[in-house]
MARGUPA-936305 format. One line per field, with one value per residue (C-alpha): residue number from 1; residue in three letters; x, y, z. Coordinates in steps of 0.001 Angstrom, whole numbers, plus 500000, padded with zeros to 6 digits. Layout:
! residues N
nr (NUM ...);
rest (ALA ...);
xx (X ...);
yy (Y ...);
zz (Z ...);
END
This chain:
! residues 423
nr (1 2 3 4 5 6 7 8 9 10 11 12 13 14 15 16 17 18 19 20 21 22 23 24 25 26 27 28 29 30 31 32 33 34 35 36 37 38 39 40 41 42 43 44 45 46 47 48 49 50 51 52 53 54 55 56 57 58 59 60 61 62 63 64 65 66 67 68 69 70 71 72 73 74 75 76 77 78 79 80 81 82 83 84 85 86 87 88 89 90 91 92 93 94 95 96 97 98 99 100 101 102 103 104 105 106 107 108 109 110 111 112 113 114 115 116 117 118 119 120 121 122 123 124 125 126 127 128 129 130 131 132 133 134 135 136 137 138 139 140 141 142 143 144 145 146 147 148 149 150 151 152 153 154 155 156 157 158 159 160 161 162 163 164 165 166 167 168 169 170 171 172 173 174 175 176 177 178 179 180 181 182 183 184 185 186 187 188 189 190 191 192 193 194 195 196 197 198 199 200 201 202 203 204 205 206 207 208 209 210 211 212 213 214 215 216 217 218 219 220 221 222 223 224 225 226 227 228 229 230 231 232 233 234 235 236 237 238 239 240 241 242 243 244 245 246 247 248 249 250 251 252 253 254 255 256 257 258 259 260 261 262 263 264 265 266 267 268 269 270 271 272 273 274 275 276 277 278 279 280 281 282 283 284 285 286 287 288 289 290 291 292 293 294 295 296 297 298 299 300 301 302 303 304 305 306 307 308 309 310 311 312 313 314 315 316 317 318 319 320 321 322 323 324 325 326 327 328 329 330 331 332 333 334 335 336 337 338 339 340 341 342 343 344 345 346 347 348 349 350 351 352 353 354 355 356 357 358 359 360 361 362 363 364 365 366 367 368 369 370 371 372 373 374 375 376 377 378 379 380 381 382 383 384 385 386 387 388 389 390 391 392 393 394 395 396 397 398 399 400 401 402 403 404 405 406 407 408 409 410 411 412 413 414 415 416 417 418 419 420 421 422 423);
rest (UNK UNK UNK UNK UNK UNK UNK UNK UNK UNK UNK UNK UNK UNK UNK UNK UNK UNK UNK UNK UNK UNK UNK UNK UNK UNK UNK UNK UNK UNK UNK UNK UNK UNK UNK UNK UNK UNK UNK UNK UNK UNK UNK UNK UNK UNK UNK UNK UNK UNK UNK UNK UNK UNK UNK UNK UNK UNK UNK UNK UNK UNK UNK UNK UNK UNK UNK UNK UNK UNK UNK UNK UNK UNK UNK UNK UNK UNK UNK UNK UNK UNK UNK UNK UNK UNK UNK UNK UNK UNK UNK UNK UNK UNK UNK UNK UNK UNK UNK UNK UNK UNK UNK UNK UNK UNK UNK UNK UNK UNK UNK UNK UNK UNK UNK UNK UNK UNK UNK UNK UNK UNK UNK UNK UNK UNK UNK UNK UNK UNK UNK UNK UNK UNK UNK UNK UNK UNK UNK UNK UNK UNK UNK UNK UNK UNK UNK UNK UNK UNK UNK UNK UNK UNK UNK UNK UNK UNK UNK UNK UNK UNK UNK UNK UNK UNK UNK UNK UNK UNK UNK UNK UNK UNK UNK UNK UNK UNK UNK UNK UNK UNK UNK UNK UNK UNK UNK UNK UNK UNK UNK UNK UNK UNK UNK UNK UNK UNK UNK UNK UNK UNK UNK UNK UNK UNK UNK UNK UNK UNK UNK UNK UNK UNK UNK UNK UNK UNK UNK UNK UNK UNK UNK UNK UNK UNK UNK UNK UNK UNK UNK UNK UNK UNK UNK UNK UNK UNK UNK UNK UNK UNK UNK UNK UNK UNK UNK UNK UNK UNK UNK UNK UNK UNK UNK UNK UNK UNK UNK UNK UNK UNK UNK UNK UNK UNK UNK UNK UNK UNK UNK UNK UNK UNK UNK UNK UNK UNK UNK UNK UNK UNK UNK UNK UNK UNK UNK UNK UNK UNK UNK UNK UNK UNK UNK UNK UNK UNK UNK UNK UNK UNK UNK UNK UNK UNK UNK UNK UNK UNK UNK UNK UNK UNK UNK UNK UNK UNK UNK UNK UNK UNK UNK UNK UNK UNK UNK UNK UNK UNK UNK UNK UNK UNK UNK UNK UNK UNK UNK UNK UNK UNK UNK UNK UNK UNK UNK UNK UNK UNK UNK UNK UNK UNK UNK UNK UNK UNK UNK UNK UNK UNK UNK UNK UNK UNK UNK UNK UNK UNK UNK UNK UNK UNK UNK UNK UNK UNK UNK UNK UNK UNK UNK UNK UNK UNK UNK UNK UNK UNK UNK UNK UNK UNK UNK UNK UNK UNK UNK UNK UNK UNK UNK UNK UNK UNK UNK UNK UNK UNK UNK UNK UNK UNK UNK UNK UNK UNK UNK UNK UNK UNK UNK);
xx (502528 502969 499577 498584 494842 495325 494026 497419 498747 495685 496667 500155 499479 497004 499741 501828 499197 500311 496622 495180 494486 491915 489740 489150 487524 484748 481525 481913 478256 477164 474451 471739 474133 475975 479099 480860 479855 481745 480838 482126 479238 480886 480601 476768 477014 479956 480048 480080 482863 482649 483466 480265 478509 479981 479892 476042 475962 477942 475357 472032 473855 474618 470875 469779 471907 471904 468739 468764 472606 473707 474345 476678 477660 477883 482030 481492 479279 476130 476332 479940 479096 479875 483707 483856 484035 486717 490016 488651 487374 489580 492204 490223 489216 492423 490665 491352 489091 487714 486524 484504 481621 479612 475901 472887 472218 474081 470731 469799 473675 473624 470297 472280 474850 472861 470938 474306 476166 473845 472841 471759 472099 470949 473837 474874 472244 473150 474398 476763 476426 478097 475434 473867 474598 473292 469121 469751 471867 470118 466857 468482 469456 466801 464668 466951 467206 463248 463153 464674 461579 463570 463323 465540 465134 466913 469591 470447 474023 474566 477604 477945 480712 482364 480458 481226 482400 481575 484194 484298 487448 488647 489296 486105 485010 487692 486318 483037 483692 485860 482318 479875 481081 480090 476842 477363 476903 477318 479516 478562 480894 481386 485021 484126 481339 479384 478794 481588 483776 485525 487864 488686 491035 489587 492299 491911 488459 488393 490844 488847 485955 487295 488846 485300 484136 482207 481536 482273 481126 482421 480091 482573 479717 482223 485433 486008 487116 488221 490689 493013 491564 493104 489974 491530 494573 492345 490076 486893 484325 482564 481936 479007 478877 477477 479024 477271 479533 483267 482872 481008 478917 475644 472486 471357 474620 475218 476776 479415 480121 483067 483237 486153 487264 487168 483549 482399 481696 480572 477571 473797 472672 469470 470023 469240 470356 473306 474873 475092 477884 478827 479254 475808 473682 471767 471268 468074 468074 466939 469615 471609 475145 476703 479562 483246 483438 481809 480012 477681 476178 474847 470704 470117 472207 473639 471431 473924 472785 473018 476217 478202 479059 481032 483220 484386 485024 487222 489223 489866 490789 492786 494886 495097 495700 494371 497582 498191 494620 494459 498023 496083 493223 495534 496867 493285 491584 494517 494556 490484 491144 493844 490856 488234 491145 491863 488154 487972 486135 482598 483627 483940 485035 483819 486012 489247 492024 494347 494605 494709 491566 489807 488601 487840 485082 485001 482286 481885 479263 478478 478399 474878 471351 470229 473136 474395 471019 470943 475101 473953 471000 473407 476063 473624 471991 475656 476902 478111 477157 478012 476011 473601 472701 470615 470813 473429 476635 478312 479949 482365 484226 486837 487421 490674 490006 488095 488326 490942 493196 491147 487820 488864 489801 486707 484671 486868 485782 482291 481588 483900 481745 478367 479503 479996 476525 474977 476220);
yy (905498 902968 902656 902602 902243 904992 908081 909319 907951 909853 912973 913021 912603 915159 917339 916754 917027 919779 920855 920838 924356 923687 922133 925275 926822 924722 924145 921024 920200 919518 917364 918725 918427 920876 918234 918210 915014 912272 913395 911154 912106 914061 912065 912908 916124 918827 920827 924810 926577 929474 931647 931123 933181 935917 935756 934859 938046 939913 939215 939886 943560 943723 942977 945182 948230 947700 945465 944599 946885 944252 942452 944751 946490 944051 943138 939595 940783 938403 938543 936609 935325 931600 932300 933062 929336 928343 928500 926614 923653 923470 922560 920012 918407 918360 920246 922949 926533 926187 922967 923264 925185 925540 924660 923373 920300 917010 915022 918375 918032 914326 914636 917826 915766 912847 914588 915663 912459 909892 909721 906046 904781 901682 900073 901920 901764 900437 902028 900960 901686 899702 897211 899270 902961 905673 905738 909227 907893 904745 907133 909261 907262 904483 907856 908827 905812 905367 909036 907640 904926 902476 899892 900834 896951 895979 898729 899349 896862 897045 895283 893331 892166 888688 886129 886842 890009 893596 895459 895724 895247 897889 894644 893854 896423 895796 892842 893765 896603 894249 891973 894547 897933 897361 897985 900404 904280 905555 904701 906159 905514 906777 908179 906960 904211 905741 902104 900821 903740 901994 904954 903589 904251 907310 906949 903376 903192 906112 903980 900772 902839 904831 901587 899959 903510 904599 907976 908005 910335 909910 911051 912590 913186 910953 912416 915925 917129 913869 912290 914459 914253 914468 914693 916152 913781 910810 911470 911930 912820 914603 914517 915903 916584 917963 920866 919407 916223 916399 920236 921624 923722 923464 921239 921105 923310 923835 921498 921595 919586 919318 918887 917861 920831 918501 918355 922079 922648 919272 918327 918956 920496 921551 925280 927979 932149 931140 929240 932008 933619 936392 938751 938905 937014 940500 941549 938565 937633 934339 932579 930792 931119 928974 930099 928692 925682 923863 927536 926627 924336 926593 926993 929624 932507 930724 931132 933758 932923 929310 929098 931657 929210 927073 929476 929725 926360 926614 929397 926269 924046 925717 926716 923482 921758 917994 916463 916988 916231 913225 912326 913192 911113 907858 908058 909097 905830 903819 904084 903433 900774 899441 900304 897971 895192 895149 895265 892149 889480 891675 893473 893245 895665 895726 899069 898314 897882 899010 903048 904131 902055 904051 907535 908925 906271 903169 900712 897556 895275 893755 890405 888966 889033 892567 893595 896056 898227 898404 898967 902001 903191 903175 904761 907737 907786 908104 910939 909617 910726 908386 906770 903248 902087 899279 896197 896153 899108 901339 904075 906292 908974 910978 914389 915553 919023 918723 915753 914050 911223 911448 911643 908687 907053 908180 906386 903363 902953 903805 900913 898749 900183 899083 895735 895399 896213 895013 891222);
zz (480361 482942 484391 488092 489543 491714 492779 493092 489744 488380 489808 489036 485622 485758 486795 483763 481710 478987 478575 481823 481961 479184 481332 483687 480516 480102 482392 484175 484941 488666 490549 493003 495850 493835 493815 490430 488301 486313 482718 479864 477327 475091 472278 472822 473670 474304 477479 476910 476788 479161 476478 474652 476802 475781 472139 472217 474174 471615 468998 470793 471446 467979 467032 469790 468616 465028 464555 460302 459923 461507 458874 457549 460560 463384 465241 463219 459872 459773 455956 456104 459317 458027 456948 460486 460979 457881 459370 462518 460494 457631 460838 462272 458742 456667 453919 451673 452861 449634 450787 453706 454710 458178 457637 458543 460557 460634 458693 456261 455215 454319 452391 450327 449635 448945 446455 444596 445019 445061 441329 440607 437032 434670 436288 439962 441950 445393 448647 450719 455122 457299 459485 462759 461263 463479 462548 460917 458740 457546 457564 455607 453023 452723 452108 449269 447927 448029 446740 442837 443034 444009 446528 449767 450768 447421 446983 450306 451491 455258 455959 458900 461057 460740 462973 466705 466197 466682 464337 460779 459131 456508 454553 454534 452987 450208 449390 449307 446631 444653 444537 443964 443083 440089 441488 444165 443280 446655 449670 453187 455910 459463 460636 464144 464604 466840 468908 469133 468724 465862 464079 460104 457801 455364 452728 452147 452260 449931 447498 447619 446780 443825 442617 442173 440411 443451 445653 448670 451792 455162 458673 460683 463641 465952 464364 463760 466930 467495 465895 463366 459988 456248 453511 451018 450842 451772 448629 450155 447645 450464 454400 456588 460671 463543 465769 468974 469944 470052 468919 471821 469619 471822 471782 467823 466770 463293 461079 458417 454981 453262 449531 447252 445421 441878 442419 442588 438774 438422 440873 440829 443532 445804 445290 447831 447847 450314 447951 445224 444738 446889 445097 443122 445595 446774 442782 443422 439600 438555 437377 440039 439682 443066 445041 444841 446450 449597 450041 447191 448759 451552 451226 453831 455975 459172 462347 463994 467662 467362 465577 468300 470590 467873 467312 471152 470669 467483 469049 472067 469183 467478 470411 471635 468406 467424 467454 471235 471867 470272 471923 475184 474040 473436 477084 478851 476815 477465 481304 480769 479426 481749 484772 482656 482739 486258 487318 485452 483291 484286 482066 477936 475661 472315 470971 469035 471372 469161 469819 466298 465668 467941 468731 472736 473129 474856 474435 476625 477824 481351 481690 483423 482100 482207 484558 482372 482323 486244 486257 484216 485968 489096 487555 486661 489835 491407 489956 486320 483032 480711 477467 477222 473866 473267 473843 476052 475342 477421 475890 477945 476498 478518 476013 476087 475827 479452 481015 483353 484023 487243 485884 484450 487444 489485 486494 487126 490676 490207 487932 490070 493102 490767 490433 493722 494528 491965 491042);
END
């Protein structure tokens, strides 16, 4: 697209915008002057689709009318109520059905993979995270690492940028497994860094790993919904997220896993009635016998009420498909990009310029001591709803599923407006 910094650039392409009507399905949150605000936070959190609503509704009748028959009896069976969720994310993930499996939260589902993947040996017992992983993650797996009686300090490799930069390369990260894989059991690596919005390449990642004889598992919190995904061509051992970001699933939504289907007769596992086959789960005998596939690694029945919202959101998804989302999400970060440009040297980004290096976010700094902060605080007290992260990021992310070239736009003069007052 040939970009303009215009209001009327930004509404024109609104106009041609295949999935505008998208938008009108989704609650587009509003200040106390009831005046509709400038959200780019859904990287943090999804807006609800207005379809939600009625789905949570549809449950509480069915537990009202049918109270424990439910389970059985109810339009979407609580018993299944998880393959509800298959066709939805096996779309979104690249997988095989076989291969994924709605569950938990995002943290619970890395330490239940951790716990089958992460197996250190006499010779394997490092883990590899890139340098400023999101705390859950690091938490996460410092705890697991600590968990073998080992020293999280020693075994834990954080790899950093180059000097001066904020990106990682995916050669990088070749090199460094060519080094040490030989002492690396475990590789966890985001789809999306959620900083700097950094999207990397799965497949090769996965190669470089498997090449050095490591696992690998990918956090797709910043990608599924995102970008379009391929795990089980790309290798991936196995894969964890949230449902609340890009997936609009609701504050604290259920997660999901994915899990190579060469792994499921292979793994230990932290074992819990969910995960037992189907078929025999409600005989209660001791012996576990796990479910085909990701499913096994389910510990507990889905939380019905929490999880309805995700699947208005699939339903969305899958009608609008990834590929013209993310082809919607190239243009939409492109023009924000081209608005950060012309507002000028103020402004650095630190995101991959590159599209396909990228997913929906856009991270930049301010220049000036402590500028950035109060170019924040003014942004939010102005009607914006974007994302700070320490020390000094910005992180705007214009969904394609709701948001608009003039969203965009509006966000473009608002932080060229807080400049002005500001510096």
């Amino acid at each position: 697209m040939n970009f303009e910094a215009t209001l009327e650039f930004a509404r024109r392409a609104d106009q041609t915008d295949p999935l505008r009507e998208f938008r009108a399905r989704f609650a587009l949150p509003r200040d106390a002057r009831d005046a509709e605000v400038i959200y780019l936070a859904g990287h943090s959190l999804g807006l609800l689709p207005l379809s939600a609503r009625a789905l949570v509704n549809e449950e509480l009748d069915d537990w009202d009318r049918l109270a424990v028959l439910g389970h059985e009896s109810a339009r979407r069976p609580w018993i299944g109520y998880h393959e509800n969720f298959t066709a939805g994310l096996r779309a979104l993930t690249g997988a095989k059905a076989s291969e994924v499996v709605a569950m938990n939260s995002l943290t619970v589902n890395i330490h239940m993979m951790l716990a089958s993947f992460y197996r250190p040996s006499a010779a394997r017992t490092k883990v590899l995270i890139e340098a400023g992983a999101f705390s859950s993650d690091r938490h996460a797996v410092a705890s697991q690492i600590a968990w073998h009686g080992l020293d999280p300090s020693r075994e834990l490799i954080e790899l950093v940028p180059a000097a001066g930069a904020d990106l990682i390369a995916e050669s990088a990260i070749e090199a460094l497994l060519a080094q040490q894989g030989s002492e690396i059991a475990l590789v966890l690596w985001p789809g999306v860094q959620f900083r700097t919005g950094q999207s990397f390449d799965i497949g090769r990642i996965a190669r470089a790993a498997h090449a050095a004889g490591c696992l690998i598992g990918i956090d797709l919190a910043h990608s599924i919904g995102n970008i379009p995904l391929s795990l089980h061509v790309d290798d991936a051992d196995f894969a964890i997220w949230c449902g609340y970001k890009y997936l609009n699933g609701g504050p604290g939504a259920i997660g999901g896993a994915f899990v190579h289907e060469r792994h499921v007769d292979t793994r230990p596992r932290l074992a819990g009635w969910w995960g037992h086959e189907s078929a025999t789960r409600f005989e209660m005998k001791p012996e576990f016998r796990a479910e085909r596939g990701a499913a096994g690694w389910a510990v507990s029945n889905p939380p019905v009420l929490a999880a309805a919202p995700l699947l208005a959101s699939l339903a969305i998804f899958q009608e609008a498909g990834i590929e013209r989302l993310r082809a919607k999400s190239v243009e939409l970060t492109g023009y924000l990009e081209f608005l950060l440009n012309d507002i000028g040297a103020a402004v650095s980004m630190i995101s991959p310029r590159v599209p396909a290096a990228r997913g929906a976010q856009l991270s930049f700094r301010i220049a000036g001591a402590g500028l950035g902060a109060q170019v924040f605080a003014w942004l939010n007290a102005n009607g914006v709803v974007c994302d700070w992260r320490e020390p000094d990021v910005i992180r705007a992310a214009p969904a394609p599923l709701y948001n608009s070239f003039e969203d965009v736009f509006r966000f473009g003069e608002s932080l060229r407006q807080a400049l002005k007052e500001l510096a």
